[in-house]
VOFI-988871 format. One record per residue (C-alpha): x, y, z; residue number from 1. Coordinates in steps of 0.02 Angstrom, whole numbers, plus 50000, padded with zeros to 5 digits. Example, Ala and Ser with C-alpha at 12.3 -4.5 7.8 and 13.67 -1.06 7.14 Angstrom:
REM VOFI-988871
+-------+-------+-------+-----+
:     x :     y :     z : num :
+-------+-------+-------+-----+
: 50615 : 49775 : 50390 :   1 :
: 50684 : 49947 : 50357 :   2 :
+-------+-------+-------+-----+
This chain:
REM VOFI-988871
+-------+-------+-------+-----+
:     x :     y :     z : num :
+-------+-------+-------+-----+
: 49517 : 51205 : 48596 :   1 :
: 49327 : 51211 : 48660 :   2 :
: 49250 : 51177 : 48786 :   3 :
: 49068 : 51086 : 48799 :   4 :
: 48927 : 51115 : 48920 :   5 :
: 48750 : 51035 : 48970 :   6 :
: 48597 : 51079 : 48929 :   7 :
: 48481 : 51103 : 49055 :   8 :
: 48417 : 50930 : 49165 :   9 :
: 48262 : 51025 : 49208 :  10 :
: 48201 : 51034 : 49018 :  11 :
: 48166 : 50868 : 48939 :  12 :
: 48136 : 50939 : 48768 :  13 :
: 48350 : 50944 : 48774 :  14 :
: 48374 : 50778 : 48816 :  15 :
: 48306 : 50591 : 48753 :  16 :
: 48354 : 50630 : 48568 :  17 :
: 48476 : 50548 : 48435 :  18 :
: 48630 : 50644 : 48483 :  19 :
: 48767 : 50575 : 48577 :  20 :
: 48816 : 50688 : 48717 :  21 :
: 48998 : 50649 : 48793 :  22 :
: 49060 : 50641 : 48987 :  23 :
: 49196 : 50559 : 49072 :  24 :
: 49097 : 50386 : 49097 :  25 :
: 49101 : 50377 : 48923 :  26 :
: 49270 : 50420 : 48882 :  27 :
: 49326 : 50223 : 48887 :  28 :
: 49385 : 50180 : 48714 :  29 :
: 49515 : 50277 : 48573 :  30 :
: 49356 : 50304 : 48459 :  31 :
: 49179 : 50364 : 48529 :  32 :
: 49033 : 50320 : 48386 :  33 :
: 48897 : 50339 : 48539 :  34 :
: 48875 : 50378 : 48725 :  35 :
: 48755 : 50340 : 48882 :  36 :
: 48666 : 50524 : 48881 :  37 :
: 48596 : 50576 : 48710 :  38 :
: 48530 : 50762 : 48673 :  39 :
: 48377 : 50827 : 48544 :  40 :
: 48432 : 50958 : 48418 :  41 :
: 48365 : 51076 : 48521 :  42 :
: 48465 : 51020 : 48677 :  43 :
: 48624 : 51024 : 48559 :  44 :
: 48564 : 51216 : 48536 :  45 :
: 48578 : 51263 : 48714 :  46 :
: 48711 : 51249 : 48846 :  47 :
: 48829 : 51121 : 48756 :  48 :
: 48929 : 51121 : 48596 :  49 :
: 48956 : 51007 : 48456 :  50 :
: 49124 : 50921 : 48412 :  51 :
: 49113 : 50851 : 48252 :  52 :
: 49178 : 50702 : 48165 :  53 :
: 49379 : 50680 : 48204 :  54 :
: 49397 : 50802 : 48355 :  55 :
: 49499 : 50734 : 48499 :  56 :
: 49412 : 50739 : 48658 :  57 :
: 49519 : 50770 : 48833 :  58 :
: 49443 : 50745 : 48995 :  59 :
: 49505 : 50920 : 49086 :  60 :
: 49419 : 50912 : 49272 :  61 :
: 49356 : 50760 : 49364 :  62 :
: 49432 : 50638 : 49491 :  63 :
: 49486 : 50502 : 49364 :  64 :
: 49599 : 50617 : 49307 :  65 :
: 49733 : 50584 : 49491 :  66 :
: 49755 : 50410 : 49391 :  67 :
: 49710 : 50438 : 49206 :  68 :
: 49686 : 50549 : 49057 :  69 :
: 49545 : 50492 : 48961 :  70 :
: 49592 : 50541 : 48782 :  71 :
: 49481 : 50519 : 48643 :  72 :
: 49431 : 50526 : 48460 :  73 :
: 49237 : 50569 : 48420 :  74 :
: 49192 : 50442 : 48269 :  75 :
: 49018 : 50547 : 48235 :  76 :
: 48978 : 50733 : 48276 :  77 :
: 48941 : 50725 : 48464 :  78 :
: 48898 : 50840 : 48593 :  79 :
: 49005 : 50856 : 48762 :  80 :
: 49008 : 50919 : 48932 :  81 :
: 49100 : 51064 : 49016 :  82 :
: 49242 : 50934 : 49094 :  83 :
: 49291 : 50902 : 48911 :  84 :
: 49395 : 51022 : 48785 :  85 :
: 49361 : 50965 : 48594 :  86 :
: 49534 : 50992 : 48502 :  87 :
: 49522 : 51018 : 48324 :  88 :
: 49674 : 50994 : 48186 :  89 :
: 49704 : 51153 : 48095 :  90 :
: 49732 : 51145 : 47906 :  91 :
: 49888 : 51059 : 47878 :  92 :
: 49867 : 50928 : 48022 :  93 :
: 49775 : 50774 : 47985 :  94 :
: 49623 : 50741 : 48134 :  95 :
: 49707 : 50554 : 48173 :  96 :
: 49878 : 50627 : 48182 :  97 :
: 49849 : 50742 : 48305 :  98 :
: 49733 : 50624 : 48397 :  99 :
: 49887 : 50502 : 48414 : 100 :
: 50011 : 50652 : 48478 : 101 :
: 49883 : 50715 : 48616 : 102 :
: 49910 : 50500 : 48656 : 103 :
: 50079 : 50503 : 48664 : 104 :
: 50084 : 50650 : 48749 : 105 :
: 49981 : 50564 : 48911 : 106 :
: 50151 : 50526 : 49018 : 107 :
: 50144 : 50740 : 49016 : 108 :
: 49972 : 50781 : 49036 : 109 :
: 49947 : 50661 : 49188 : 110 :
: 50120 : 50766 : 49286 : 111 :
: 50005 : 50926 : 49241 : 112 :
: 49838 : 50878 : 49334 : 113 :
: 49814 : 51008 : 49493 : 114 :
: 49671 : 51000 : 49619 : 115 :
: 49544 : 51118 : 49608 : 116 :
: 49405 : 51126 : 49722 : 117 :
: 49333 : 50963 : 49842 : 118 :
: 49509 : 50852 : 49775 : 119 :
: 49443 : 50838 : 49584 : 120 :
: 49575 : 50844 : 49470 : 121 :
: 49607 : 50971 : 49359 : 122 :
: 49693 : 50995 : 49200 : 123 :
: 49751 : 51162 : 49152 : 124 :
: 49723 : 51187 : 48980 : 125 :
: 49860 : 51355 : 48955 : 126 :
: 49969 : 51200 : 49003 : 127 :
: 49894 : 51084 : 48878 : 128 :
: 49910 : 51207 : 48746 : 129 :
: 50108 : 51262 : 48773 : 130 :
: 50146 : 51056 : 48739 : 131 :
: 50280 : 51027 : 48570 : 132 :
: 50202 : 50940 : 48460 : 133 :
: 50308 : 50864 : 48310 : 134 :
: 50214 : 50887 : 48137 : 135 :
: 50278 : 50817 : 47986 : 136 :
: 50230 : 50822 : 47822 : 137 :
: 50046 : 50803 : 47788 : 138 :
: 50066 : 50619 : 47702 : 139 :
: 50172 : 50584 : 47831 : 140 :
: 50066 : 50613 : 47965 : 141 :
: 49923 : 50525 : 47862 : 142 :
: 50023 : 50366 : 47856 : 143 :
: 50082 : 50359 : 48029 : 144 :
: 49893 : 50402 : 48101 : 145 :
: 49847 : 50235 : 47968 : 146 :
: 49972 : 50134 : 48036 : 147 :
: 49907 : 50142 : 48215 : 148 :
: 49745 : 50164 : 48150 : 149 :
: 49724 : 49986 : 48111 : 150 :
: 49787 : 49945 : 48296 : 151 :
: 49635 : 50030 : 48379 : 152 :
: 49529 : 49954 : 48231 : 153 :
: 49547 : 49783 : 48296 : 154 :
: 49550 : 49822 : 48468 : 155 :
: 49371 : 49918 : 48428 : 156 :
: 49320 : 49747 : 48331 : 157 :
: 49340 : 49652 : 48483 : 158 :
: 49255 : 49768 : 48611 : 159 :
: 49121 : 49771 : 48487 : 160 :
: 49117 : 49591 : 48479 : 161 :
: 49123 : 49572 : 48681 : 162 :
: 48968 : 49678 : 48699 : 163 :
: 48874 : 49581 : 48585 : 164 :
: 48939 : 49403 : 48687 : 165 :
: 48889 : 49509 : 48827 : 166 :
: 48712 : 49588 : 48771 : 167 :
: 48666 : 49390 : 48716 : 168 :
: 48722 : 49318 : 48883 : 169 :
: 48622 : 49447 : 48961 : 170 :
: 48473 : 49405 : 48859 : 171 :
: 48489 : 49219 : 48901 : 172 :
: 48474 : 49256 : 49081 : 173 :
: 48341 : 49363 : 49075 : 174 :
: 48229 : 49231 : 48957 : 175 :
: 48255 : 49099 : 49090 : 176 :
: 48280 : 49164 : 49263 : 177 :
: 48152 : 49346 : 49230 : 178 :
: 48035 : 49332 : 49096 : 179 :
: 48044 : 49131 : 49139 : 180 :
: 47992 : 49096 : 48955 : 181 :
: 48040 : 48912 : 48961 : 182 :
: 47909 : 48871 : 49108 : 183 :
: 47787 : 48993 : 49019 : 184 :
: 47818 : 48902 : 48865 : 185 :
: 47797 : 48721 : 48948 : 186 :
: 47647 : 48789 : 49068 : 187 :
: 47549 : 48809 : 48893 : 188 :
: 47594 : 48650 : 48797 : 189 :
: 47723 : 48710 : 48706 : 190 :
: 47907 : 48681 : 48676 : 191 :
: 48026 : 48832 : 48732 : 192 :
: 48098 : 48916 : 48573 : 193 :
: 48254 : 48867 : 48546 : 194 :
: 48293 : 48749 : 48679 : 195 :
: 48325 : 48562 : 48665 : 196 :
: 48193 : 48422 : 48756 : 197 :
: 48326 : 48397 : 48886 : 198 :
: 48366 : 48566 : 48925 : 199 :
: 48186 : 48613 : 48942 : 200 :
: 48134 : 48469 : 49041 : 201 :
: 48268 : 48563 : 49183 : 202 :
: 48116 : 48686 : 49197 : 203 :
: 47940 : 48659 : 49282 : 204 :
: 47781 : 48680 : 49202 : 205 :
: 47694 : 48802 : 49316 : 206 :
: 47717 : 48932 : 49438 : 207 :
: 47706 : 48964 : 49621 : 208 :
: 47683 : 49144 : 49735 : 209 :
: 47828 : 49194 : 49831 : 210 :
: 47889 : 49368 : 49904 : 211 :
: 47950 : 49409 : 49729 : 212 :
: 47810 : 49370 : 49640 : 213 :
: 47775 : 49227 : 49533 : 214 :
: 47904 : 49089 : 49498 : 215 :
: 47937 : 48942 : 49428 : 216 :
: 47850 : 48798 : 49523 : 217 :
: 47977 : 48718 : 49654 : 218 :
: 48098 : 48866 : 49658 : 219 :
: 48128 : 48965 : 49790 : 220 :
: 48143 : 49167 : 49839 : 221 :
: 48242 : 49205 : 49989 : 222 :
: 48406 : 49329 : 50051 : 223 :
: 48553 : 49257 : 49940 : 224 :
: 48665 : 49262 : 50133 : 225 :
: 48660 : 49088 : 50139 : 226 :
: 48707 : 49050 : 50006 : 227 :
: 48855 : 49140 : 49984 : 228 :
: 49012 : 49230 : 50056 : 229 :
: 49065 : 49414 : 50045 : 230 :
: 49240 : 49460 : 50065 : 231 :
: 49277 : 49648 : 50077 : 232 :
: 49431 : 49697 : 50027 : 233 :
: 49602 : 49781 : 50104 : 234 :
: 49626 : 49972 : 50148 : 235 :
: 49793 : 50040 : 50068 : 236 :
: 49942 : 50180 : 50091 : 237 :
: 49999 : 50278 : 49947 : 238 :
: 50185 : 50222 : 49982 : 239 :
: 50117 : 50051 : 49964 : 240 :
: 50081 : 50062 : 49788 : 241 :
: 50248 : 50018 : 49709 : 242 :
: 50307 : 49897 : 49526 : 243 :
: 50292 : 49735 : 49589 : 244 :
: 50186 : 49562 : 49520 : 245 :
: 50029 : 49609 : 49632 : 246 :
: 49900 : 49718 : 49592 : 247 :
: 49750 : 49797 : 49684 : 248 :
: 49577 : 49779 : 49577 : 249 :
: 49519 : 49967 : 49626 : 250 :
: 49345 : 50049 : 49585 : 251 :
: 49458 : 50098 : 49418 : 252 :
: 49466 : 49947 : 49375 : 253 :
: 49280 : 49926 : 49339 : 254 :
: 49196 : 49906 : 49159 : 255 :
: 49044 : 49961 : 49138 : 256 :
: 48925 : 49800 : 49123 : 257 :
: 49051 : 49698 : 49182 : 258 :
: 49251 : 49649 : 49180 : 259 :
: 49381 : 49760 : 49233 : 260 :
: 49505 : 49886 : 49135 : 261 :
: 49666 : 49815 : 49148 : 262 :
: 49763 : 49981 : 49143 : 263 :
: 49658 : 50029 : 49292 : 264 :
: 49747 : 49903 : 49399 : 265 :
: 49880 : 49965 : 49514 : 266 :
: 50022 : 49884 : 49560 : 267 :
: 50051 : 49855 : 49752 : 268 :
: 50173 : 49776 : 49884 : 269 :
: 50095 : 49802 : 50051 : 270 :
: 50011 : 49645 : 50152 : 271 :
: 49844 : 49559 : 50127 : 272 :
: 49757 : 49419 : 50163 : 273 :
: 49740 : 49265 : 50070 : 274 :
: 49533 : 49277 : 50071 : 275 :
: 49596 : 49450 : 49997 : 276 :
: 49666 : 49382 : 49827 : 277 :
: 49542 : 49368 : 49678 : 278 :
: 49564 : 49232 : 49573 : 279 :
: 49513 : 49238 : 49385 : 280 :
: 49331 : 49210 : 49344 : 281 :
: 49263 : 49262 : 49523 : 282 :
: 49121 : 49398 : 49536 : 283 :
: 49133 : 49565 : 49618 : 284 :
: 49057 : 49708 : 49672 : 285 :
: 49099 : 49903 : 49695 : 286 :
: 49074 : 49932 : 49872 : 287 :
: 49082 : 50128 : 49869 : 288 :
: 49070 : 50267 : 49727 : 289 :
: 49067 : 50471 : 49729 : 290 :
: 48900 : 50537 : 49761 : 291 :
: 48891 : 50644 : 49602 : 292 :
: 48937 : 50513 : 49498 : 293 :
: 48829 : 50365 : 49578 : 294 :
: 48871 : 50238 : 49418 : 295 :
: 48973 : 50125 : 49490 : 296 :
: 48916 : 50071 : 49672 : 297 :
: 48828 : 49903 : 49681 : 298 :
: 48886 : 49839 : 49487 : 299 :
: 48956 : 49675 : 49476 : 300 :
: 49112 : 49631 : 49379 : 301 :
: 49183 : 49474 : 49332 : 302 :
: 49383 : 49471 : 49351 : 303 :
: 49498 : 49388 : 49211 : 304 :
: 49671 : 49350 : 49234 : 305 :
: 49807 : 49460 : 49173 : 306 :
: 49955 : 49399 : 49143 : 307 :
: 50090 : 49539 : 49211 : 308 :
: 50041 : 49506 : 49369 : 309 :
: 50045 : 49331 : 49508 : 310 :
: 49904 : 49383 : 49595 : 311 :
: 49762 : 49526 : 49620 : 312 :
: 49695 : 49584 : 49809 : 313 :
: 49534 : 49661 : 49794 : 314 :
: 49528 : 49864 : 49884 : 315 :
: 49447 : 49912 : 50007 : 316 :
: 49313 : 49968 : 49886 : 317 :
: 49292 : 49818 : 49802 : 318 :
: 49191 : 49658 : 49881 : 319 :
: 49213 : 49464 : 49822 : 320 :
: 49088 : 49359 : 49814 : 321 :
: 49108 : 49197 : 49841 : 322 :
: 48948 : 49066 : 49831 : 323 :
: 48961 : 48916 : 49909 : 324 :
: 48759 : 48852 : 49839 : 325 :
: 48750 : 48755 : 49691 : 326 :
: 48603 : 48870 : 49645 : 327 :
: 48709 : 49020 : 49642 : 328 :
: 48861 : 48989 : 49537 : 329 :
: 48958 : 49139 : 49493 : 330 :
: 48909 : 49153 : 49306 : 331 :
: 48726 : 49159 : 49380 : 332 :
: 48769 : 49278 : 49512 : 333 :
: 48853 : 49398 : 49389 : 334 :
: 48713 : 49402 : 49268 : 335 :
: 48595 : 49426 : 49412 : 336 :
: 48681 : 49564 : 49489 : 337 :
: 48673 : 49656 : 49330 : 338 :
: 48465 : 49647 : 49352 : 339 :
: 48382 : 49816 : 49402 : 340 :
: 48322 : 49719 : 49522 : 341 :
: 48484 : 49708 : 49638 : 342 :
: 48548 : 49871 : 49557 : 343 :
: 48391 : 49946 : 49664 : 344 :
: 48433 : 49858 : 49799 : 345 :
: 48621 : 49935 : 49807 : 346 :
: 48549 : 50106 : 49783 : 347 :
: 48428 : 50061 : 49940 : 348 :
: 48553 : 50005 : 50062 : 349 :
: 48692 : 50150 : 50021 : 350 :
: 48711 : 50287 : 50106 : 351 :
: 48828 : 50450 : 50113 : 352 :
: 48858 : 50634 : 50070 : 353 :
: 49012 : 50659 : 49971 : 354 :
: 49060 : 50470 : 49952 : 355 :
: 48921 : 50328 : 49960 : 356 :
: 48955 : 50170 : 50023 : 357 :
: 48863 : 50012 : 50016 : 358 :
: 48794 : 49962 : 50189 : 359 :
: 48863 : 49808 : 50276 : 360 :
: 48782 : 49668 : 50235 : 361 :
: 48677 : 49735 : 50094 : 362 :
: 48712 : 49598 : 49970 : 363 :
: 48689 : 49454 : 50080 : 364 :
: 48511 : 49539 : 50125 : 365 :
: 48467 : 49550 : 49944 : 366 :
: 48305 : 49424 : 49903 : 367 :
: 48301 : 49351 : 49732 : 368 :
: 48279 : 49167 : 49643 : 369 :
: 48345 : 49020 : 49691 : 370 :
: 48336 : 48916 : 49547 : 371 :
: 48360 : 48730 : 49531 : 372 :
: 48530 : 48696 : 49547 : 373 :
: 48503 : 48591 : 49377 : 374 :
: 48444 : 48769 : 49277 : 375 :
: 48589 : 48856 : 49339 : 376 :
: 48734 : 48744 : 49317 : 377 :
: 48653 : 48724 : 49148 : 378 :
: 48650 : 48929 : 49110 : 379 :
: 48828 : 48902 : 49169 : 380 :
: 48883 : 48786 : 49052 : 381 :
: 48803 : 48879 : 48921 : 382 :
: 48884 : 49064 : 48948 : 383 :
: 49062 : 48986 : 48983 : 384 :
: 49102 : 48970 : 48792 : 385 :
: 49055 : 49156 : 48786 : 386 :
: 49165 : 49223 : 48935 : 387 :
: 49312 : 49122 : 48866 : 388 :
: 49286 : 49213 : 48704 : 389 :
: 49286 : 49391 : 48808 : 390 :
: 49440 : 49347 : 48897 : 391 :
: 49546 : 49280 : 48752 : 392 :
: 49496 : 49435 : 48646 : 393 :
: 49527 : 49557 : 48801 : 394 :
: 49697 : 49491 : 48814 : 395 :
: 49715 : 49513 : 48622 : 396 :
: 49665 : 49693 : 48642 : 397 :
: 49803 : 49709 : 48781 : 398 :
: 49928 : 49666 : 48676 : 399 :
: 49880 : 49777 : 48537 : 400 :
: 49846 : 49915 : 48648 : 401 :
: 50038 : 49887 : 48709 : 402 :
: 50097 : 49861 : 48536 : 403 :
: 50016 : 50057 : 48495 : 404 :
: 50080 : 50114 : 48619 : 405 :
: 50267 : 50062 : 48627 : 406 :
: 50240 : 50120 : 48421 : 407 :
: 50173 : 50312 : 48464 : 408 :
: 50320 : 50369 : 48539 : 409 :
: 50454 : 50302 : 48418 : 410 :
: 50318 : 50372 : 48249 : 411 :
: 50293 : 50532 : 48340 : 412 :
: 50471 : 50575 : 48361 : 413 :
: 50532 : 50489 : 48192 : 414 :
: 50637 : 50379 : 48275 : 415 :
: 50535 : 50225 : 48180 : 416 :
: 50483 : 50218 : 48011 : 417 :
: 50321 : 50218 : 47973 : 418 :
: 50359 : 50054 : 47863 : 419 :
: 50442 : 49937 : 47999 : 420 :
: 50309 : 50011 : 48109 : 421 :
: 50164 : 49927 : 47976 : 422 :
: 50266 : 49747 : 47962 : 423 :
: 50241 : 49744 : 48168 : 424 :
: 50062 : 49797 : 48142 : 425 :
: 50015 : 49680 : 48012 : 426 :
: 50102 : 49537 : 48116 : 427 :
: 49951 : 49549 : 48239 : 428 :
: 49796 : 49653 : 48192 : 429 :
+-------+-------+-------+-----+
């Protein structure tokens, strides 16, 4: 077991390069191929370590761990931070195998977490070590590790797939509601790439100034208050958070870029309010974030329906927005929100020292496009196909992610054969 490190901020010949370099934001999937921070060879050199191909990763100090344990596999050597131990199989142990036991083995881990300084969670790793772990023969191992192997393949398949729904949704927006290709496109005579005549007669074919900048003739800039309503959610108690069919859509249960984890959610049975509940398919926004994090305060997510549960009741960290202008619907909101532009403005309008929070009123004061309400409805009905395909293969990963892991514990302690174990796994992935 190692532990990682990072390289010094103040040098930028360590940083900017092609090497991934690992912390807890990143630790969101069973197998890591890349990451949001990358290192130079020379970074790589100083003040962190490598894990290479196979290693598990385990997130040791940090506050996600008082509700998780990110564990992970590293798909490509990778570099990591000092919050993160790199476990590697010793001969005799195949990489996957022990991967899947350090899974199992979450339940555990979680009952070990301790506070160290400032609340952050802590992990002892004297603890982590002194865990059974059952090892069978080496082919055995091999074909239980392939077994849920091809679980987390298709699960991986579909995240892949949801970023790339994502990345072109993303692109969409910015072409027509940014860049504004189509009017640039019509303002010179030309037809806009890839759009039908009726589609881009929806756009003008010039611009105008506003306090924004330049925009497409007939639009309008202005604060997006009018146009819609912010709900902030409910304040909880611990001894409110209990099994029952409601559950509370937390800062943990944000994506990065966008939806929500659903084994972030946590169940609840205190009282709320009825403007309180989120349905499926309506935008929100974290409200509040740690200060030496500062990634998740002012990103938008869109909320899908889950199943296990009747309703969801946004936190008290969590906003709703609700638009009540036809230029604003929430498909348009959502990709807006995910702009620099309003990310910026979040960043302006928070403020605090160990927790920030997003000032009252901030996203109501934020100034963007109005566009006509014929563009928007029309980017609308273009995306929907594309969040329909996110939720139905989110809700296929679910239920392969349950699948794996109702399967670990019964492989792990030989309960299950590895052979019924593949007829259940080839029934779905």
């Amino acid at each position: 077991m190692t532990s990682g490190g990072t390289p010094s901020k103040s040098n930028p010949a360590f940083w900017g390069g092609s090497i991934p370099w690992l912390s807890a934001k990143d630790m969101k999937t069973a197998r890591i191929y890349d990451t949001e921070d990358h290192v130079t060879a020379l970074g790589a050199a100083n003040g962190t370590r490598v894990a290479k191909e196979g290693a598990t990763l385990l997130l040791v100090r940090g506050m996600t761990l008082l509700s998780d344990v990110p564990i992970c596999s590293a798909g490509r050597d990778l570099t990591f931070n000092q919050d993160v131990k790199a476990l590697v199989a010793k001969p005799g142990v195949d990489p996957d195998f022990l991967f899947y036991s350090v899974l199992a083995a979450k339940p555990e881990l979680l009952g070990m977490v301790d506070l160290a300084g400032h609340g952050t969670g802590r992990l002892p790793t004297d603890r982590v070590q002194s865990l059974p772990v059952w090892v069978p023969e080496l082919t055995e191992q091999r074909a239980i590790a392939s077994a849920l192997r091809a679980l987390d393949a298709k699960i991986d398949l579909n995240r892949q797939m949801n970023t790339t729904l994502e990345t072109t949704a993303r692109a969409l927006f910015k072409s027509w509601f940014v860049d504004f290709d189509p009017v640039r496109a019509r303002a010179e005579g030309r037809a806009p790439a890839g759009m039908d005549a009726a589609t881009a007669r929806l756009f003008p074919d010039g611009f105008e100034r506003s306090e924004i900048g330049d925009i497409p003739r007939g639009w309008h800039a202005g604060a997006y208050g009018p146009g819609l309503t912010v709900v902030k959610g409910k304040s909880y108690k611990s001894d409110e958070l209990q099994p029952s069919r409601t559950a509370l859509v937390t800062l943990k249960s944000f994506l990065r870029g966008g939806g929500y984890r659903a084994d972030g959610l946590k169940e609840y049975v205190g009282p709320c309010k009825l403007e309180q509940v989120v349905n499926p398919g309506e935008v929100v926004v974290a409200f509040t974030d740690v200060t030496q994090a500062a990634e998740v305060i002012g990103r938008p997510a869109r909320i899908r329906a889950d199943e296990r549960y009747e309703r969801l009741v946004a936190s008290l960290d969590v906003g709703i927005i609700r638009p009540s202008a036809p230029e604003l619907p929430p498909n348009f909101l959502y990709y807006c929100f995910l702009e620099p532009a309003f990310r910026d403005h979040t960043y302006a309008h928070s403020n605090g020292s160990t927790v920030l929070h997003l000032a009252a009123g901030a996203v109501e004061k934020y100034v963007g496009l109005w566009p006509s309400v014929e563009s928007a409805s029309a980017f609308a009905a273009l995306v929907r196909p594309f969040v329909e395909h996110q939720d139905a293969n989110w809700r296929q990963s679910d239920g392969l992610a349950a699948l794996r892991n109702a399967l670990l514990p019964r492989l792990l302690s030989g309960e299950l054969r590895v052979r019924d174990a593949e007829k259940a796994v080839e029934q779905v992935a």
